[in-house]
N, CA, C and O of each residue as an XYZ file, in Angstrom:
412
protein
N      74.829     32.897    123.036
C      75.322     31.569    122.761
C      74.415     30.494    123.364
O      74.206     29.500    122.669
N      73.759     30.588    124.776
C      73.081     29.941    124.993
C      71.446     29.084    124.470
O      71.048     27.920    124.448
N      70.763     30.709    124.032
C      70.199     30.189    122.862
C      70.032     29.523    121.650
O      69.240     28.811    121.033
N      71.466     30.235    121.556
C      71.598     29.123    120.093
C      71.628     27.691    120.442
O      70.840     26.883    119.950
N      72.604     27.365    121.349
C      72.640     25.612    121.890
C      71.572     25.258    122.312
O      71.462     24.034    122.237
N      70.465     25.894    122.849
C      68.997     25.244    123.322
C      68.358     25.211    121.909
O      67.900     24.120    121.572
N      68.266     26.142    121.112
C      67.495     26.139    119.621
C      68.319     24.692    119.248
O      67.496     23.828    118.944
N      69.532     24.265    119.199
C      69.822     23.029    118.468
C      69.428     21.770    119.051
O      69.436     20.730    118.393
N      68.990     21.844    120.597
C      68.546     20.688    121.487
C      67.065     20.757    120.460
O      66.424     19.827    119.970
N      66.889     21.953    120.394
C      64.927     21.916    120.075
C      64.984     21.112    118.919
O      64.229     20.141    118.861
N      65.765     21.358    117.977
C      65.589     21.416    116.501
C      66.031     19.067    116.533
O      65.575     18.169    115.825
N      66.840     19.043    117.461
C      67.539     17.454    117.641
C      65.867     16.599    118.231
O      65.427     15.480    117.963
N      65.570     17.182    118.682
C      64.132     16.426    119.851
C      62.893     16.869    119.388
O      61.951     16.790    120.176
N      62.691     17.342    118.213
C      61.557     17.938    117.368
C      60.460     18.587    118.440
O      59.461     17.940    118.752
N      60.723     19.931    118.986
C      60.565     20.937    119.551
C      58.473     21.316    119.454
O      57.634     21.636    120.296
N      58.444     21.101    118.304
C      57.167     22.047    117.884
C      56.071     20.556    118.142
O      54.846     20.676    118.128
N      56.779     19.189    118.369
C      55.492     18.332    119.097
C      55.705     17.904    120.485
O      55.187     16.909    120.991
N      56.795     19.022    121.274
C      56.720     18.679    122.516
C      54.972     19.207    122.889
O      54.092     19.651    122.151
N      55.008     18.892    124.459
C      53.630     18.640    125.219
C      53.574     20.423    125.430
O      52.572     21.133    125.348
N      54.902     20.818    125.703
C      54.585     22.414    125.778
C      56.227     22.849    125.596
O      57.271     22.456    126.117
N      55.975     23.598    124.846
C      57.280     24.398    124.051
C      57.368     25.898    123.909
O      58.104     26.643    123.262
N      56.017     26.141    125.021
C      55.995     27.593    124.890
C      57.321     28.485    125.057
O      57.970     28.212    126.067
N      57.793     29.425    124.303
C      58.409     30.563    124.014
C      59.688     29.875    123.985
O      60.602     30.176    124.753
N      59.791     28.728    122.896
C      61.343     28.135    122.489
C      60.778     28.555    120.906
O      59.839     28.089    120.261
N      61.736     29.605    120.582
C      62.131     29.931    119.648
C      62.373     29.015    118.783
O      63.115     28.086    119.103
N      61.683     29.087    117.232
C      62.197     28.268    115.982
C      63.077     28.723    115.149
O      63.534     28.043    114.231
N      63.368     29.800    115.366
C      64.336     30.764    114.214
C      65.430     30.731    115.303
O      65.551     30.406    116.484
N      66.343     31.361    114.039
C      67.641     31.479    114.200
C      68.173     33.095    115.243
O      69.294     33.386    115.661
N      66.737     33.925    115.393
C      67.056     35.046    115.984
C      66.816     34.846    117.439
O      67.429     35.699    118.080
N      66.307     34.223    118.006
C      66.832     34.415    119.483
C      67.765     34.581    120.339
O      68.703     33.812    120.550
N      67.507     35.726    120.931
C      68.781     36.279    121.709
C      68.793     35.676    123.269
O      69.864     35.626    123.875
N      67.621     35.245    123.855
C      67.693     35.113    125.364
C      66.739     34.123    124.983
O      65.892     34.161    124.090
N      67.146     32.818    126.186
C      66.659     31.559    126.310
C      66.014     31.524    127.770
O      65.716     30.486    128.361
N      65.854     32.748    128.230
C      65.298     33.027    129.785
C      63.744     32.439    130.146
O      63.270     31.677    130.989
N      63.292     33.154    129.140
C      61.836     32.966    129.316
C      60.806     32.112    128.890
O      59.613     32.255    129.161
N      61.664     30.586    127.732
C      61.050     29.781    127.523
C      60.711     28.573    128.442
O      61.430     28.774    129.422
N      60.264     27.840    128.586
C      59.242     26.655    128.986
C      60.489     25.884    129.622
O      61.352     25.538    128.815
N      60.729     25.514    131.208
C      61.386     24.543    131.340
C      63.186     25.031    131.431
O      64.111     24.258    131.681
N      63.307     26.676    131.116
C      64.677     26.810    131.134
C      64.846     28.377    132.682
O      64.498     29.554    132.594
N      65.535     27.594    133.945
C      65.800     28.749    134.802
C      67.115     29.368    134.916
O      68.085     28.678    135.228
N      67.235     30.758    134.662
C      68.554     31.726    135.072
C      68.275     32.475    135.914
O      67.292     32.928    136.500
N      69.979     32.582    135.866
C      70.318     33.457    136.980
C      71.220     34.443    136.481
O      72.422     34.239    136.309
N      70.480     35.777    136.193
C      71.454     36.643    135.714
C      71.813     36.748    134.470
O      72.901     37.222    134.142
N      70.946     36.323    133.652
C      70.681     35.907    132.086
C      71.273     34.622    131.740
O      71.656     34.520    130.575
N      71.408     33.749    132.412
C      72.381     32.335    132.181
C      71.171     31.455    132.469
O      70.352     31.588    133.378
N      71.233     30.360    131.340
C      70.797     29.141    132.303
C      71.220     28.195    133.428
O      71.937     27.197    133.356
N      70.717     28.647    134.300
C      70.891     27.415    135.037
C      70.284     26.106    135.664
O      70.794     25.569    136.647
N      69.338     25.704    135.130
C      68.485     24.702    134.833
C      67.467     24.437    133.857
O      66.809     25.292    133.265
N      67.367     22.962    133.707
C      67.012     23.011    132.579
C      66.003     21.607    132.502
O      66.415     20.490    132.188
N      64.435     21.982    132.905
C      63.916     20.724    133.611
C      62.647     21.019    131.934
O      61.906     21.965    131.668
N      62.914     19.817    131.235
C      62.168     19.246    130.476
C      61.600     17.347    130.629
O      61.404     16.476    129.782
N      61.501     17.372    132.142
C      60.889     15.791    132.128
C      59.626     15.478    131.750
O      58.668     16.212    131.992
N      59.547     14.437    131.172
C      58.295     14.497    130.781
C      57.357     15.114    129.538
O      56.152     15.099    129.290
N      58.222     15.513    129.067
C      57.563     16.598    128.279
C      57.321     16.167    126.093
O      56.568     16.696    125.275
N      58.100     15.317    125.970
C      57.757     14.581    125.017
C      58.634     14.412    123.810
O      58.281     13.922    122.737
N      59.813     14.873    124.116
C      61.043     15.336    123.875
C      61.266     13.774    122.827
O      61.215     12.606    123.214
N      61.493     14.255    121.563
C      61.981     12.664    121.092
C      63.452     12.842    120.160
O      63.754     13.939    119.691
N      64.329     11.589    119.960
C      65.244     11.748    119.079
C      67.004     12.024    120.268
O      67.185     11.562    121.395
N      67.850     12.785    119.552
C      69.075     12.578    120.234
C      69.709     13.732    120.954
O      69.665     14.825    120.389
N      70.351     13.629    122.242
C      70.529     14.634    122.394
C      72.238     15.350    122.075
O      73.291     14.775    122.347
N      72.135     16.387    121.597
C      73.491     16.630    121.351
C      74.368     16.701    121.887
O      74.318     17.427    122.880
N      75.704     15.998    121.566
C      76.971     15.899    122.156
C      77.612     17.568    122.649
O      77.937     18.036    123.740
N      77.587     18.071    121.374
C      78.127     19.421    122.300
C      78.160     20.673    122.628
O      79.106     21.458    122.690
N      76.528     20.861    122.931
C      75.866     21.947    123.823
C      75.734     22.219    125.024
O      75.085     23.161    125.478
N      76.439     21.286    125.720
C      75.958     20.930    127.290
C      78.023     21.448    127.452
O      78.312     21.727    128.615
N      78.542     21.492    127.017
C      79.882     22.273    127.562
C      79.793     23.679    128.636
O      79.002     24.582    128.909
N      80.996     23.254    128.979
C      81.366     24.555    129.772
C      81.241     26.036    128.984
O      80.603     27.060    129.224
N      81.833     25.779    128.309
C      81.671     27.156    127.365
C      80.649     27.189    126.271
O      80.814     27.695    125.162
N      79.484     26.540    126.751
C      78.622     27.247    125.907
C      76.935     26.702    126.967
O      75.875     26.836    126.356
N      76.882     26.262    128.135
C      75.963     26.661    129.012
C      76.738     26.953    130.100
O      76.428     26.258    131.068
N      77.816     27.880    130.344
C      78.901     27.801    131.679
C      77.998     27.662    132.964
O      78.448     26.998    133.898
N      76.722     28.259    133.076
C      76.226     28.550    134.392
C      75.077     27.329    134.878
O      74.332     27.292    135.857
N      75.331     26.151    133.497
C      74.629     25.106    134.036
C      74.732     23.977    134.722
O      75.625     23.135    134.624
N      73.674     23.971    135.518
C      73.939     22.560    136.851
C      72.621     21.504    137.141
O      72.213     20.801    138.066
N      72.277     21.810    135.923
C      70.205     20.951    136.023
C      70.347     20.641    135.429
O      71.134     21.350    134.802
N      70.027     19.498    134.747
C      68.792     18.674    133.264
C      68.081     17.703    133.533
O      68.231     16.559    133.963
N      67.186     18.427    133.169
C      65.790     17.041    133.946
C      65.352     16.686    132.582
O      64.321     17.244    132.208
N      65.955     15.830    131.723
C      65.050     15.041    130.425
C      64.373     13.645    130.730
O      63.834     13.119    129.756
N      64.309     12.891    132.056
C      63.818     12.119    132.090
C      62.219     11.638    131.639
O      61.263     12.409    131.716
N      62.130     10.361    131.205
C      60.796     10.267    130.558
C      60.158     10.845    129.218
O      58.974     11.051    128.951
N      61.115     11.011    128.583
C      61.291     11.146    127.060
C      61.730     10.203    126.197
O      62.361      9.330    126.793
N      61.654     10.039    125.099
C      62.231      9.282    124.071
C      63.212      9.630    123.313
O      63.110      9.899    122.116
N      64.403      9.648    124.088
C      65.869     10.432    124.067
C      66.702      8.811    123.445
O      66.477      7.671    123.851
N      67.561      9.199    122.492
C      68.566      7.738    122.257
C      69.761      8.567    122.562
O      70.027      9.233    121.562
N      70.421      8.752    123.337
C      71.797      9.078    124.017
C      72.875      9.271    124.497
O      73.137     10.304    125.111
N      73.936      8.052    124.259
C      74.964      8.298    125.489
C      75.058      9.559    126.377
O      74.688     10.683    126.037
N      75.583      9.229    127.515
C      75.705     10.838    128.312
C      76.903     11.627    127.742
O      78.035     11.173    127.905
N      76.692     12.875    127.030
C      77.693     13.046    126.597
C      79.020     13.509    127.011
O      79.236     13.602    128.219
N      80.273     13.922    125.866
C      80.978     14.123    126.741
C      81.698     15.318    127.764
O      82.659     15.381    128.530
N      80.999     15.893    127.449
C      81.098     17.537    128.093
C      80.279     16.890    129.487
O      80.743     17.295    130.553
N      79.292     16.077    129.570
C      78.294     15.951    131.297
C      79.618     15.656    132.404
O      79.657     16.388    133.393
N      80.761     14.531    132.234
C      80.905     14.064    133.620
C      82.131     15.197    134.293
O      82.697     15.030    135.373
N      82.312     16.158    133.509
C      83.285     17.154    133.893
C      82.766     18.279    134.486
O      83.649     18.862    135.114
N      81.926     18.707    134.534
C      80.949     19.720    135.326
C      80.812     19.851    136.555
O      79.845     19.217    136.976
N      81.532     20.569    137.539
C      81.302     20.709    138.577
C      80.279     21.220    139.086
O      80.007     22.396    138.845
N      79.514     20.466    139.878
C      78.254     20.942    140.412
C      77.134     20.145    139.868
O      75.989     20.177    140.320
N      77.514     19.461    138.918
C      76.496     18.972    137.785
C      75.509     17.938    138.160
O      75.851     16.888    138.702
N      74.259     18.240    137.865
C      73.145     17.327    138.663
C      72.032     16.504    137.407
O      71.359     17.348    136.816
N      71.857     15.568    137.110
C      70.613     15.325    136.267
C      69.803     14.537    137.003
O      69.961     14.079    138.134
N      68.734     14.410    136.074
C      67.166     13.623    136.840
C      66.900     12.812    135.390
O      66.393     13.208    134.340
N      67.433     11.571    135.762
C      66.638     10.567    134.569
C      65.787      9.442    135.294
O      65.860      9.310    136.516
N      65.177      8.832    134.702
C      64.099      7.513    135.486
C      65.341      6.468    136.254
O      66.467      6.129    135.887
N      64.632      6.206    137.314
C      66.118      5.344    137.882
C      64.968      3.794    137.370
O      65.387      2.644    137.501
């Protein structure tokens, strides 16, 4: 499940002209989101998720960032991208929950 919700961040922020996008899957078959560019787990989960900087453009989706569908996440570093946004609404309910945007 997690993959799939990072493949729809990719596919929202046009993925294939970030600065580095190595091993983010474009298809629909990815099973594990472990080993791409910018995403850390623990135990096959993400739990951070530091893309600052990186060239990220367009919107980010309302509802991938839930409990039940990144449960083990507590990072997002999208700052310094060309993100149009509100914070959505799954972010301010997250316990533990940390982001990094430009202050």
């Amino acid at each position: 499940m997690a993959a799939r919700a990072l493949l729809q961040l990719a596919a929202a922020t046009r993925a294939p002209l970030w600065a580095n996008h190595s091993g983010w899957a474009t298809g629909s078959g990815a099973s594990s989101c472990c080993g791409w560019f910018g995403v850390e787990c623990t135990d096959g989960s993400p739990v951070s998720i530091n893309l600052y900087s990186n060239g990220l453009e367009g919107t980010l989706p309302d509802d991938i960032f839930g409990a039940a569908t990144l449960p083990q996440l507590r990072f997002l570093s999208v700052g310094y991208n060309v993100l149009s946004a509100r914070c959505p609404a799954a972010w301010p309910g997250r316990r533990g929950w940390s982001t990094s945007t430009p202050g």
